[in-house]
C-alpha positions in Angstrom: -8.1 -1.1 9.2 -9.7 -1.9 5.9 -9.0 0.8 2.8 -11.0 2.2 0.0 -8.3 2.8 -2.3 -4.5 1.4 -2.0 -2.2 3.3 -4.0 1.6 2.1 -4.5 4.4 4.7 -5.3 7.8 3.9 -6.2 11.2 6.3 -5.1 14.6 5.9 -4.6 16.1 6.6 -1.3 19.9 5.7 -0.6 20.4 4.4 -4.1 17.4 1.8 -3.7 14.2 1.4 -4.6 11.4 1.6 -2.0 7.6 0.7 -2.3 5.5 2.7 -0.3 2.0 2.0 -0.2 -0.8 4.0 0.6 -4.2 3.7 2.0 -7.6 5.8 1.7 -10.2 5.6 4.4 -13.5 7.3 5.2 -13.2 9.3 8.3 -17.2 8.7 8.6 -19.3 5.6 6.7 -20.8 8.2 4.7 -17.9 10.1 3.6 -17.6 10.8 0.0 -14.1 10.3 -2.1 -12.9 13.8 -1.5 -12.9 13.6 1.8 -11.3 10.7 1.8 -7.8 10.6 4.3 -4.4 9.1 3.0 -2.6 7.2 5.6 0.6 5.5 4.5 0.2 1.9 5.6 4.1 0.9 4.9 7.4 1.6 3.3 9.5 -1.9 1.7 12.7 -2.7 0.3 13.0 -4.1 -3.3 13.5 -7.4 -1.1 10.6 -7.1 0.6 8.4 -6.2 -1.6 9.3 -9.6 -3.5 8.7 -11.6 -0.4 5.4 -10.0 -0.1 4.8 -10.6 -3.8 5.5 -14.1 -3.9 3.6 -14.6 -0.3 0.5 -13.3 -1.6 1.0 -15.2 -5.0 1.3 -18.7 -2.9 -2.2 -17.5 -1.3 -4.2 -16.4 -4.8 -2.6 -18.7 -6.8 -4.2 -21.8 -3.8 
């Protein structure tokens, strides 16, 4: 599913930190932002949001 926006919140559950991320799609092609819909795409760990980070970085950085 591709999203218009991705937004990334931080929280603390358990004593650790966890990354969720959240995407914004258009219900219909010619939705405008307000009617936007939030789906949340996925929750990581501290850890996995550093193996993501340095995954992607191998990728841009090529």
């Amino acid at each position: 599913m591709q999203y218009d926006e991705i937004e990334l919140r931080v929280h603390e559950r358990d004593g650790r930190q966890i990354f969720e991320l959240d995407g914004y799609f258009r219900p219909q092609p010619e939705s405008k932002p307000p009617e936007y819909r939030r789906n949340a795409i996925i929750d990581l760990t501290e850890e996995q949001a550093q193996r993501l980070h340095d995954d992607l970085g191998e990728y841009l950085s090529g």
